[in-house]
N, C-alpha and C positions, 0 to 999 in steps of 0.2 A: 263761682269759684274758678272755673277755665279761662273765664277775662283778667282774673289777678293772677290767674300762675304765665300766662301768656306776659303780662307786663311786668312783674318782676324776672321772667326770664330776659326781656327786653331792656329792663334796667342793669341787667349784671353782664349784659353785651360790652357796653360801653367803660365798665370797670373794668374788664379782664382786658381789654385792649389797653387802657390808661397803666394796668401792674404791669404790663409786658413791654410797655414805656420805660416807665420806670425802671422794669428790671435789665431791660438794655441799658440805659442808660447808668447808673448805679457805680454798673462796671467801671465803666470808661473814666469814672470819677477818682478811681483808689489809685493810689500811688504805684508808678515800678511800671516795665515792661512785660507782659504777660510772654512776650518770644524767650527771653532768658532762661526760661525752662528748657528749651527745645536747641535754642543756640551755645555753642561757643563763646566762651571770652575771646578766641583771637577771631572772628567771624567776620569776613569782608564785608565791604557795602553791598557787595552784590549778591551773597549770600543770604543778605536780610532784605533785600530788594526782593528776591523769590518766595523767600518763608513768608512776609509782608502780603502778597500776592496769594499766596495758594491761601492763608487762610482768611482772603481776603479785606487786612487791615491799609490796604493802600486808597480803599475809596475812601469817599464821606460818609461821615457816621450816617447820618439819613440815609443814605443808599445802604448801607452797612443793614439799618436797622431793617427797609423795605425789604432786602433779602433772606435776611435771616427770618423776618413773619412770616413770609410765604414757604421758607423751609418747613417752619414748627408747623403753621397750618396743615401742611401733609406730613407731618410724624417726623420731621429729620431734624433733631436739634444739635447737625453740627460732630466734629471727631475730636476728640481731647488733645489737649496738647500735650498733658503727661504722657498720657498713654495710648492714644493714638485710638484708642476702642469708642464707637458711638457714643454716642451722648445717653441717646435713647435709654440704651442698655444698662451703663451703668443710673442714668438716673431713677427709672422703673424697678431696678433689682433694689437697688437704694430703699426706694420706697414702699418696698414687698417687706423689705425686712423693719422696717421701721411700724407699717399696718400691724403685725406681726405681737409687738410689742403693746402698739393700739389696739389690739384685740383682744388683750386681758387686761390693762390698764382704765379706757372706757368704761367698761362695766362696773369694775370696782371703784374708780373714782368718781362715777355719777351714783351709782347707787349707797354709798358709805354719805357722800356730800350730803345730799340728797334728803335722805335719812337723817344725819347730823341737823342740817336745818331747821327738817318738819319737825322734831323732836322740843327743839330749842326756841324753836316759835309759838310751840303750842303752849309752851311753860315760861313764860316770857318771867325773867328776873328769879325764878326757880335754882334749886342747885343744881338740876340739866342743864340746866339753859349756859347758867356760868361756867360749866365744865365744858360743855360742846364752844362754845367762845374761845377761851381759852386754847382747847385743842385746836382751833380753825385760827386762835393767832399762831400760835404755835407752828403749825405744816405751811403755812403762806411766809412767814417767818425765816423758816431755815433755805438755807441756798441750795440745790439739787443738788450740784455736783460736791459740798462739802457731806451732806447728808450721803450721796454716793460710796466717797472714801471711806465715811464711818463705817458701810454696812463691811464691805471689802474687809475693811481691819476686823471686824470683828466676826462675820460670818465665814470670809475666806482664809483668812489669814490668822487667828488666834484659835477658833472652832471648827473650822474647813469642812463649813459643811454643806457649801454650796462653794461654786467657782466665782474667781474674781471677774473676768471677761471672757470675748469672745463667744460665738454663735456658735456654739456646739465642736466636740472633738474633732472633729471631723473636719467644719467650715460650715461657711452657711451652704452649700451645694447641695450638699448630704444632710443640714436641717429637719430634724423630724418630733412633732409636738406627742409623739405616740412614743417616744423613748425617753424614759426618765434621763439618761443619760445627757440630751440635748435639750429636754424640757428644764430644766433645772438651771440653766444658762438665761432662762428668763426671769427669774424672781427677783433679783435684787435688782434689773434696772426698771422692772416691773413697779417694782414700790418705793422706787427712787421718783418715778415721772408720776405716781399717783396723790403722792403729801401734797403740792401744791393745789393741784385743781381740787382736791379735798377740799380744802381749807379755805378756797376760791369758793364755790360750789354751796358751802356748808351756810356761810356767813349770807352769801347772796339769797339764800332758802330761806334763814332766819327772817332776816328781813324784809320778804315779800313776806311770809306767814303770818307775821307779826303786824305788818299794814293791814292785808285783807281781812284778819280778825278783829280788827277795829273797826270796819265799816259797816255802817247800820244795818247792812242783811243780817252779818251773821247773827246779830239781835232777834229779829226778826224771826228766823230759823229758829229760832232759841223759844221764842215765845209762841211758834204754830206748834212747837213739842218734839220736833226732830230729836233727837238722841244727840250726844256728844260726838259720835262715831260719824252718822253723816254729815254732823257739820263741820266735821273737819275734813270728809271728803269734796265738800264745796269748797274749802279754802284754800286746799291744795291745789284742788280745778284752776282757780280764779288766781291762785299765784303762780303756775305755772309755767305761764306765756314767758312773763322776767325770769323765768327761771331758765326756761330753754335760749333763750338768748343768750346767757352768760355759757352754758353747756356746750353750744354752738360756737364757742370761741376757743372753748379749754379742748374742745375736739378739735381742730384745726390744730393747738398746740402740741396737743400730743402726734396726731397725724402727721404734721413738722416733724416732731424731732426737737427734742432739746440736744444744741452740739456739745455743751458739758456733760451731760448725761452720758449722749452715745459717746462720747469721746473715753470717757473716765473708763466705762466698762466694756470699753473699744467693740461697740456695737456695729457692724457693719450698714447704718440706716443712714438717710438721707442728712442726719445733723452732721453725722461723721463724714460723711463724703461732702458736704460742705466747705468745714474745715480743713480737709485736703485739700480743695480747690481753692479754698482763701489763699494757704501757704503755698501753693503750687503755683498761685496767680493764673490757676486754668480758666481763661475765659468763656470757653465754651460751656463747661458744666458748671458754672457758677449760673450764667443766665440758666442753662436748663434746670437746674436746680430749684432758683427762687421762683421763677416761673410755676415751675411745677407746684411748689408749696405754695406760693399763693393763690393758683387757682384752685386747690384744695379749699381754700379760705373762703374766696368769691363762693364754690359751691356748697359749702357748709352752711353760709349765712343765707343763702339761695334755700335751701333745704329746710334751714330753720323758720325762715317767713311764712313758708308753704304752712308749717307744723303750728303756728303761732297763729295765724289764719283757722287753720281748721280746728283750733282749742277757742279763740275767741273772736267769732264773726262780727266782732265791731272792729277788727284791724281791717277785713277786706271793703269796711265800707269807708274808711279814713281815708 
């Protein structure tokens, strides 16, 4: 087991370097002047000859990219150009509040999926099975951010009985999950970012359940006299592994940040500070941004191999 964690950490070396590729590069690609934020319309040549300089767009991109790696490498991703404040900072704060969010989303959305699935699989063509379908076309189905507005209209805005946005009265500074007052700022973008990987989650359970039931063990189990009970604990076992891969991706999604999401219910997370940076054409916290979100990704599916391995030791021998 220590020679496969050793090599898949060895394989996801060379992808985190390859997304940091990419997310330099990316940039460079989208249309407009990222200094226009920072500049004057009447701004001389030689005003933009210095701003060009300090924040280093006067080299080559390669040189450009070699220096900015060896920044992030030591923690420094660089000063905003909106705002002049680290990158670090905001992108980390970003991401504290977005965990935040994935911190009660997670749970409910693997564990309802989850459930939905094994439920659905176990009564394959049943009226469970049709209703859980149905619910899981249904939340894959609806769009997050119009599914957001709905909740808004109708829980803030006609029944006010939760708030339409923002991280608590205060801000997110003063953020506290021990006060109903600023706990209550998370429910609806709570169960805004949970409908999808439900319905993701649910469908993909059904259908490993519903394979691994048909495969001659469970027969077998059936006929040494096991009980109905542990054999559906073996087939949950045995569908698993497919289960946690797809788990492994909707956690990266939610740890991302969906930017309609945080946008709609003006969440202070990583999707929303995104979005500012698209419209601000802040180049610095765009790369620290995606950067950041996608080696969340790289180590999610890192995490998930580990977990996939240690549920069925015929991956570490593949």
């Amino acid at each position: 087991m220590f020679g496969y964690i050793i090599r898949r950490i060895l394989f996801a070396l060379p992808i985190a370097i390859g997304v940091s590729i990419v997310c330099f590069s990316l940039v460079y690609l989208a249309p407009g002047d990222p200094l226009q934020t920072v500049l004057p319309p009447d701004a001389t040549a030689e005003t933009i000859a210095i701003v060009k300089h300090e924040y280093g767009f006067d080299r080559p991109v390669p040189v450009q990219y070699a220096i900015w790696l060896w920044h992030v490498v030591q923690g420094d991703f660089g000063r905003s150009i909106a705002s002049r404040r680290p990158v670090t900072l905001e992108v980390f704060g970003s991401l504290a509040n977005t965990a935040m969010l994935a911190l009660f989303a997670v749970p409910v959305a693997f564990a309802t999926g989850f459930a939905m699935g094994a439920i659905a699989g176990c009564y394959p063509g049943r009226i469970l099975d049709r209703i859980v379908t149905g619910a899981a076309v249904i939340g894959v189905s609806l769009p997050n951010y119009w599914l957001g507005l709905v909740l808004v209209i109708v829980f803030a805005v006609e029944y006010m009985v939760l708030p339409a946005s923002g991280m608590g009265k205060s801000g997110s500074a003063a953020f506290s999950l021990w006060r109903w007052s600023d706990a209550q700022f998370l429910v609806l973008p709570v169960v805004t970012l949970t409908m999808i990987p439900i319905g993701i989650i649910a469908r993909t359970t059904r259908a490993a359940v519903a394979e691994v039931r048909s495969q001659e063990f469970v027969t077998t189990l059936r006929a040494m006299g096991l009980g109905e009970g542990a054999v559906i604990r073996h087939v949950l076992k045995n569908a698993s592994p497919q289960v946690l891969a797809v788990m492994g991706l909707q956690f990266g999604y939610l740890m991302g940040g969906s930017i309609l999401v945080e946008t709609v219910f003006t969440w202070p997370g990583s999707g929303f500070l995104l979005n500012k940076a698209i419209i601000n054409r802040d180049i610095p916290v765009l790369q620290g941004t995606i950067l950041a979100l996608s080696l969340v990704f790289v180590a999610t599916n890192l995490v998930v191999d580990l977990l996939q391995a240690t549920l069925d030791p015929r991956i570490r021998r593949a």
